[in-house]
N, CA, C and O atoms as a GROMACS GRO file, in nm:
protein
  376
    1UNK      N    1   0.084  -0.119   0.000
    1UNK     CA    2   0.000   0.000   0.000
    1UNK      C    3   0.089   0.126   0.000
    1UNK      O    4   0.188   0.134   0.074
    2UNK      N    5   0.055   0.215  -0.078
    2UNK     CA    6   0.141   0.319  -0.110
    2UNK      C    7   0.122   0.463   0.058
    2UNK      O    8   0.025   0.477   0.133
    3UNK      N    9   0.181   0.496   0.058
    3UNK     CA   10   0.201   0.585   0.165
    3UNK      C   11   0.097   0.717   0.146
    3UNK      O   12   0.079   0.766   0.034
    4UNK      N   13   0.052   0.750   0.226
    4UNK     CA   14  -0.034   0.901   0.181
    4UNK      C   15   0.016   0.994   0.264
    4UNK      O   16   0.069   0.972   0.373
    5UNK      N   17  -0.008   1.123   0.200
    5UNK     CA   18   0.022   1.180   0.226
    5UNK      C   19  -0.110   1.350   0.252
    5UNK      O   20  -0.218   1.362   0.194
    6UNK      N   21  -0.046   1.459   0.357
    6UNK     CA   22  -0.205   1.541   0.345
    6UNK      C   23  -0.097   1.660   0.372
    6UNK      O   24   0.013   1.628   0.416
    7UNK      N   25  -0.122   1.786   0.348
    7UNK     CA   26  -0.084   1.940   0.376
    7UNK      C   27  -0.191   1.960   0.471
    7UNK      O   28  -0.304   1.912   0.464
    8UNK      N   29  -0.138   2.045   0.572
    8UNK     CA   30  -0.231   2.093   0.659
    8UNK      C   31  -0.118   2.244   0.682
    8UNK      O   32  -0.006   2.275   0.643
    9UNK      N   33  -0.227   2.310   0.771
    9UNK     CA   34  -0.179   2.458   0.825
    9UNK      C   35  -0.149   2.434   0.944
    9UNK      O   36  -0.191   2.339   1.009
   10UNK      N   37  -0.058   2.538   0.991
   10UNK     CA   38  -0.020   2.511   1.142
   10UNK      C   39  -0.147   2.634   1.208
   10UNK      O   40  -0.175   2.748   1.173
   11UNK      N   41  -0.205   2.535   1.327
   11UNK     CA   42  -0.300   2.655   1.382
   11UNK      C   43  -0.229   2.739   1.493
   11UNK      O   44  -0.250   2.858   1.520
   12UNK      N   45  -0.120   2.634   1.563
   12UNK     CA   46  -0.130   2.718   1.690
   12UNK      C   47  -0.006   2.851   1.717
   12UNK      O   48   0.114   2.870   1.695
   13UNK      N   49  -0.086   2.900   1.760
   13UNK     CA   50  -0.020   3.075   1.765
   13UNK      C   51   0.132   3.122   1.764
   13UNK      O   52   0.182   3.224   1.716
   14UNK      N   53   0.178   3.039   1.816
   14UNK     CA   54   0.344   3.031   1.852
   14UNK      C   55   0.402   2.939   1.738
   14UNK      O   56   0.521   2.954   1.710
   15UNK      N   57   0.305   2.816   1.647
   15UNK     CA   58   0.348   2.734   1.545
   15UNK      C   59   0.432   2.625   1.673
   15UNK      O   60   0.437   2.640   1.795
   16UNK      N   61   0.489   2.518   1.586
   16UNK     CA   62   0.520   2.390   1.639
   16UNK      C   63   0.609   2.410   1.765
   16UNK      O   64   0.709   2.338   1.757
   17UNK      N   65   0.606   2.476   1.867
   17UNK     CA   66   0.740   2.525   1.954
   17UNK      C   67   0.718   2.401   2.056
   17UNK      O   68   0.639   2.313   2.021
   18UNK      N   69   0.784   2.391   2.182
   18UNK     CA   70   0.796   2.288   2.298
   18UNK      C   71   0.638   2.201   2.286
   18UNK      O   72   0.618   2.088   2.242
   19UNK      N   73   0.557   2.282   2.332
   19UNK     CA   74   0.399   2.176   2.355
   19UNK      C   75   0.382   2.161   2.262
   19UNK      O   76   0.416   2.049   2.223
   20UNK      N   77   0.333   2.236   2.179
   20UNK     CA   78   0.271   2.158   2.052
   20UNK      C   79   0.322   2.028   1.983
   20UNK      O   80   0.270   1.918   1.966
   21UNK      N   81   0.458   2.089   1.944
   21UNK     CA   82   0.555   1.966   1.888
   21UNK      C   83   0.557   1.856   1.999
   21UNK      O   84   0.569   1.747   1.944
   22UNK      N   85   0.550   1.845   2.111
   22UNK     CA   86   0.523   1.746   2.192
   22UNK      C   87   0.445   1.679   2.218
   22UNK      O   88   0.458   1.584   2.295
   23UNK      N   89   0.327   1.716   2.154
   23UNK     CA   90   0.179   1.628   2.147
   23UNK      C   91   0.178   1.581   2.032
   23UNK      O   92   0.112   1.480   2.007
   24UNK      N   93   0.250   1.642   1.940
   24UNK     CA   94   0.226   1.626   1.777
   24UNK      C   95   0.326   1.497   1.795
   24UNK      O   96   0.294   1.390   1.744
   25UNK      N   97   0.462   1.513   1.876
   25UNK     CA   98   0.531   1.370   1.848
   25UNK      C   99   0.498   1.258   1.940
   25UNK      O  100   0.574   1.163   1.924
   26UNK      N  101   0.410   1.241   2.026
   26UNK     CA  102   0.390   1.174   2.094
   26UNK      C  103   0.249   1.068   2.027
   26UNK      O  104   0.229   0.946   2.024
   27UNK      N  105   0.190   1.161   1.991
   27UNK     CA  106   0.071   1.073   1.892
   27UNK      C  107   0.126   1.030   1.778
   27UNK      O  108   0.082   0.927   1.729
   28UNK      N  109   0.247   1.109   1.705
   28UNK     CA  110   0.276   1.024   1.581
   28UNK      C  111   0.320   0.939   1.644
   28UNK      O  112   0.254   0.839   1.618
   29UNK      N  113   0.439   0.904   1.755
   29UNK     CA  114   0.496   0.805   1.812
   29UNK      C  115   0.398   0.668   1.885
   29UNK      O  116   0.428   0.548   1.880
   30UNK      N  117   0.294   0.721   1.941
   30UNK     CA  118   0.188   0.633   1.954
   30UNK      C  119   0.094   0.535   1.850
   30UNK      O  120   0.027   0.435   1.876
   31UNK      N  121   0.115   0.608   1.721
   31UNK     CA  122   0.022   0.551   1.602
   31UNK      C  123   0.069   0.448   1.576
   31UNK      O  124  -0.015   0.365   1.542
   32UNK      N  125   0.214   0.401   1.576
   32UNK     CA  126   0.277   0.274   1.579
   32UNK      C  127   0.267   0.260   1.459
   32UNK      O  128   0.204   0.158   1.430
   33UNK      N  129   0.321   0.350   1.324
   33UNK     CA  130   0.306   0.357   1.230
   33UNK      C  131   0.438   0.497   1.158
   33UNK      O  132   0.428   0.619   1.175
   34UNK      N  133   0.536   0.432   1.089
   34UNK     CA  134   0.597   0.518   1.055
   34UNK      C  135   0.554   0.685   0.996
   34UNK      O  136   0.505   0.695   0.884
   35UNK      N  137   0.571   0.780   1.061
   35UNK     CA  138   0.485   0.946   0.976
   35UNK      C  139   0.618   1.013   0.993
   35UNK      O  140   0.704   0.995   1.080
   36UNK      N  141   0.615   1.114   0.866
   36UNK     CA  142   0.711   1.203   0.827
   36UNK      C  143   0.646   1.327   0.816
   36UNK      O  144   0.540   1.322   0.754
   37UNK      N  145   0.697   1.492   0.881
   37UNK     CA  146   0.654   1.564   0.833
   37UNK      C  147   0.750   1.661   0.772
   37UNK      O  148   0.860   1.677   0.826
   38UNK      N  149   0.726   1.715   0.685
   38UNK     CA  150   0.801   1.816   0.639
   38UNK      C  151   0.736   1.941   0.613
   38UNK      O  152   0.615   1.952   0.595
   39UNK      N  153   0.852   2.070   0.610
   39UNK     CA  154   0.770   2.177   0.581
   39UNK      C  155   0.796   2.260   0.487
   39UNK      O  156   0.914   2.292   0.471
   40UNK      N  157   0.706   2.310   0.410
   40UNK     CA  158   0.744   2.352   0.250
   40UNK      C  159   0.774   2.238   0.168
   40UNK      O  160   0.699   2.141   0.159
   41UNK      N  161   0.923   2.254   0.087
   41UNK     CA  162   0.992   2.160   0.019
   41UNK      C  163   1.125   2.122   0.090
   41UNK      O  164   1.225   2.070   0.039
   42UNK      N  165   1.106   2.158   0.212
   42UNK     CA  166   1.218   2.071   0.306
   42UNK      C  167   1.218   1.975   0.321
   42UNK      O  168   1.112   1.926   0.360
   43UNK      N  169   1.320   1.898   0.303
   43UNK     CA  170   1.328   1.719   0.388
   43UNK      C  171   1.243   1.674   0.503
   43UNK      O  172   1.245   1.720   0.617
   44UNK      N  173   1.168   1.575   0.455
   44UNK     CA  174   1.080   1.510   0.583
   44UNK      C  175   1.166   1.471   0.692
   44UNK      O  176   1.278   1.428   0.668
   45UNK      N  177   1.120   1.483   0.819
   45UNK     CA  178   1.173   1.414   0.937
   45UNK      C  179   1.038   1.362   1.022
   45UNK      O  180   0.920   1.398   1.026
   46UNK      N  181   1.114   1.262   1.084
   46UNK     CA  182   1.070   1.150   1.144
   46UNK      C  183   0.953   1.218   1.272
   46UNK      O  184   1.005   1.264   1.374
   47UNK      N  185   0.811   1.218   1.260
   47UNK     CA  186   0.696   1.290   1.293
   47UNK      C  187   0.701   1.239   1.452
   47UNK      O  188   0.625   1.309   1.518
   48UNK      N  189   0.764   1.142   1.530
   48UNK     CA  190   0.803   1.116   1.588
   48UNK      C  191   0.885   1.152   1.700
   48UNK      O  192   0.878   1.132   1.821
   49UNK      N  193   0.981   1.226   1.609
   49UNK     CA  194   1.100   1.284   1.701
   49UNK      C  195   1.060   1.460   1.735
   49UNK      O  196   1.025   1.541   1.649
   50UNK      N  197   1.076   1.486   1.871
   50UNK     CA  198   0.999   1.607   1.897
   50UNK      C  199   1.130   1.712   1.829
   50UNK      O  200   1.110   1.817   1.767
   51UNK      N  201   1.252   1.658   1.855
   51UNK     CA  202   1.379   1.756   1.835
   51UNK      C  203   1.330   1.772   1.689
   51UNK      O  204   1.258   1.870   1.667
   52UNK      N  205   1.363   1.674   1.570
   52UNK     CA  206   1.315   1.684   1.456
   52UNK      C  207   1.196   1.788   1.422
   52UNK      O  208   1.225   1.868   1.334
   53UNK      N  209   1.093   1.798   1.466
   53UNK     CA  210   0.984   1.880   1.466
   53UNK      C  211   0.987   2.024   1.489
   53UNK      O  212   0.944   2.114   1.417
   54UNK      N  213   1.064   2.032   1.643
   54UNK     CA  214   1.116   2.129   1.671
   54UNK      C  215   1.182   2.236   1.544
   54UNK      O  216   1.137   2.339   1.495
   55UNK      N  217   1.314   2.157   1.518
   55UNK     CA  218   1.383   2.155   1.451
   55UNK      C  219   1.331   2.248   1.269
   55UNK      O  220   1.402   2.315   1.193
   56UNK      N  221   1.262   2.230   1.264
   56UNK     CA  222   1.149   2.238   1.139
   56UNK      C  223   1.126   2.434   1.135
   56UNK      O  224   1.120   2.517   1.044
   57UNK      N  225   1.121   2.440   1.256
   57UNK     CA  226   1.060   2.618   1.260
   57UNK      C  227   0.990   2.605   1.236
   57UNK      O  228   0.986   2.664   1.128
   58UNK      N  229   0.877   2.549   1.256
   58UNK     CA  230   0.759   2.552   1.177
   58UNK      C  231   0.634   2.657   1.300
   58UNK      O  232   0.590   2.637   1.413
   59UNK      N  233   0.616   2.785   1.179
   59UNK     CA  234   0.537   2.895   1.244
   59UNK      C  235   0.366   2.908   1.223
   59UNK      O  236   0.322   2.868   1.115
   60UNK      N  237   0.284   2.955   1.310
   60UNK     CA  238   0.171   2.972   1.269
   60UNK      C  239   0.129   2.998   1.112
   60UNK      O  240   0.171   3.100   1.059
   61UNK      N  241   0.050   2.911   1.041
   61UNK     CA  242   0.032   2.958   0.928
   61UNK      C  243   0.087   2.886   0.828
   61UNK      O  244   0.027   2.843   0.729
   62UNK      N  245   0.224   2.869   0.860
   62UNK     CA  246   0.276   2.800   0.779
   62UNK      C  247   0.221   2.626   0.724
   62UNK      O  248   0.161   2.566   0.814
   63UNK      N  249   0.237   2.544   0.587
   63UNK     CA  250   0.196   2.447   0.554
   63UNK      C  251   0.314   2.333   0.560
   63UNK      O  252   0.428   2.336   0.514
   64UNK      N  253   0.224   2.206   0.652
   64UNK     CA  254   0.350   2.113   0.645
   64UNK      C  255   0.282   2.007   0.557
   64UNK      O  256   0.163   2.010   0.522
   65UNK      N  257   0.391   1.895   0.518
   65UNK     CA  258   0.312   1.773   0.466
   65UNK      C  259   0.325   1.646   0.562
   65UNK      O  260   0.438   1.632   0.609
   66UNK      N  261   0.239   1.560   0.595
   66UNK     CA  262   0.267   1.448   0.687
   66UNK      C  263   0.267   1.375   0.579
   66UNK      O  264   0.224   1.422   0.474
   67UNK      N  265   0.315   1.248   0.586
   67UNK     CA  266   0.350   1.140   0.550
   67UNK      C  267   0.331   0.992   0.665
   67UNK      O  268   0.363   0.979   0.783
   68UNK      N  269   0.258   0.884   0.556
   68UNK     CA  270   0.243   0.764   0.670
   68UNK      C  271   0.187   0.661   0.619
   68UNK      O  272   0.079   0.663   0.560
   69UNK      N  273   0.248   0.577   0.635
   69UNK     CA  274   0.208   0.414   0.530
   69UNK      C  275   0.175   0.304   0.682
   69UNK      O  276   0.222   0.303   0.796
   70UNK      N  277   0.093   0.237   0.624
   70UNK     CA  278   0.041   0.154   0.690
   70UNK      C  279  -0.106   0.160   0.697
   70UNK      O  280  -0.170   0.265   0.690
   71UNK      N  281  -0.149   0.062   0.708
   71UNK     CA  282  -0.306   0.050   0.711
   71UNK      C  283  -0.379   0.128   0.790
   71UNK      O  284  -0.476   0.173   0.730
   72UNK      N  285  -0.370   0.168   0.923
   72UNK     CA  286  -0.438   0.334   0.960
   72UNK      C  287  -0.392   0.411   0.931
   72UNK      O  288  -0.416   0.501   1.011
   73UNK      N  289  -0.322   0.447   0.849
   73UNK     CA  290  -0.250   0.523   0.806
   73UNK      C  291  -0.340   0.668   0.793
   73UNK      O  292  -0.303   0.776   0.839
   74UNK      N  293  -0.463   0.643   0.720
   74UNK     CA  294  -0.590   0.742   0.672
   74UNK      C  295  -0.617   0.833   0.814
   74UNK      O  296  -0.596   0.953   0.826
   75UNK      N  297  -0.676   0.730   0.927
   75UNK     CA  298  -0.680   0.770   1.045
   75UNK      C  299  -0.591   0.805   1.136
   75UNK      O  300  -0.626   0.858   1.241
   76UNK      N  301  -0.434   0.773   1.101
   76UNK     CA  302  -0.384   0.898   1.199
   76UNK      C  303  -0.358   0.983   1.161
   76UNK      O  304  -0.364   1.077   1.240
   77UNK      N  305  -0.308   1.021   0.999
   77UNK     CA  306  -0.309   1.160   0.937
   77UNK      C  307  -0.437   1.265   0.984
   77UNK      O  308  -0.433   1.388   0.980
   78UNK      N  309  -0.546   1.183   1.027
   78UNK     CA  310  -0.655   1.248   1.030
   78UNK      C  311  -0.667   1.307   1.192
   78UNK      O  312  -0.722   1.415   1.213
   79UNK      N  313  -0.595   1.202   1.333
   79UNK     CA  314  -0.567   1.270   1.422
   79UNK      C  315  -0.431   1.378   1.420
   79UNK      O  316  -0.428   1.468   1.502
   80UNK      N  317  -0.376   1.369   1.369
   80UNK     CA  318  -0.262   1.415   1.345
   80UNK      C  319  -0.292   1.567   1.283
   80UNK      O  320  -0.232   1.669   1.318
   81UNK      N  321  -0.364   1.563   1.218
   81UNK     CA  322  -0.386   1.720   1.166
   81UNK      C  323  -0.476   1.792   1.217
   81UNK      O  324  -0.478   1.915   1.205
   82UNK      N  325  -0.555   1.731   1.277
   82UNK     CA  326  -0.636   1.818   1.368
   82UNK      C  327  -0.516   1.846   1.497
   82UNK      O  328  -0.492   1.965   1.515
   83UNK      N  329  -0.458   1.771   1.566
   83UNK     CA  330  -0.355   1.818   1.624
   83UNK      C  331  -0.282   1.975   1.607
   83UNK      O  332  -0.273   2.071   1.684
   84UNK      N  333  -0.243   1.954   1.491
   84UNK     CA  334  -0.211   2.075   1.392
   84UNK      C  335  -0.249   2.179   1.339
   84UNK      O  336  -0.186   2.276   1.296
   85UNK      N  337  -0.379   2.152   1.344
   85UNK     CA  338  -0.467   2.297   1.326
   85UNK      C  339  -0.526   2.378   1.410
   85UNK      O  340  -0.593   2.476   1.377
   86UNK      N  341  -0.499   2.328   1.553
   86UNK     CA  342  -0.549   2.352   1.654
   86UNK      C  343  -0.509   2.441   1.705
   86UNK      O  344  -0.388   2.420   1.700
   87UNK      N  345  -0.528   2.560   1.770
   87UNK     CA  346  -0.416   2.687   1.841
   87UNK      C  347  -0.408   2.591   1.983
   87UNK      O  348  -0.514   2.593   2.046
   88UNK      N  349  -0.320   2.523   2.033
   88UNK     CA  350  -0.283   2.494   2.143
   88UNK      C  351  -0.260   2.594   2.250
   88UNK      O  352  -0.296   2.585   2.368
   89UNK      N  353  -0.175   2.718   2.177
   89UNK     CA  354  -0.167   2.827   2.230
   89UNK      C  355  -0.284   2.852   2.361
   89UNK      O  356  -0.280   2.812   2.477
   90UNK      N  357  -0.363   2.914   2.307
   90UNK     CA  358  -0.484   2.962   2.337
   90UNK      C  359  -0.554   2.866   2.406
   90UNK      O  360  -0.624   2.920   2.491
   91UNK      N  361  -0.568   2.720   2.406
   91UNK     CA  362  -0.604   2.635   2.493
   91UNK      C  363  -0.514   2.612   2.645
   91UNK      O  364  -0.536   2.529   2.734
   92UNK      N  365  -0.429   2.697   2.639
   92UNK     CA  366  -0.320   2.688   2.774
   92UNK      C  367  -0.376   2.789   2.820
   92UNK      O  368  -0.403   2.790   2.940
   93UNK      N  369  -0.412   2.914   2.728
   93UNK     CA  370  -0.449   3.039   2.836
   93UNK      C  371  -0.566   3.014   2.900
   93UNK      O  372  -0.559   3.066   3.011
   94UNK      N  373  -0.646   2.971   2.888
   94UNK     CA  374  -0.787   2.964   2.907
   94UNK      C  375  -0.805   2.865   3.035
   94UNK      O  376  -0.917   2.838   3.077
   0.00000   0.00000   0.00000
């Protein structure tokens, strides 16, 4: 089965910084399913690794691509980007 792939926007206010990227790698790491994200036309890294993610700069607004093969594959791209579109930000202030 070929790998899929989805673009999503980054929602949260600050973009992928400490929390976010830490929920974002902890569920890819939980899906038990290899995911890659990359941002723009940068090299994918391992959706997994929070440093990797970190690593990315990835700012509010900006578009990443996930990547992920395996048979849920459909369904964790699908938790996975809601993850991502989410202002986390703003769910800490509140």
């Amino acid at each position: 089965m070929p790998g899929i792939e989805r673009t999503v926007r980054i929602g949260s206010s600050h973009g992928l910084h400490a929390r976010p990227a830490k929920l974002f790698a902890q569920a890819a790491k939980e899906s038990g399913i290899p995911v890659t994200i990359a941002k723009g036309a940068g090299a994918p890294v391992n959706a997994a690794s929070i440093l990797g993610v970190i690593a990315l700069g990835v700012e509010k607004g900006d578009y990443v691509t996930l990547s992920a093969d395996g048979d849920a594959a459909e369904a964790v791209l699908d938790t996975l980007s809601e993850l991502l579109t989410t202002d986390h930000d703003t769910e800490a202030a509140s």
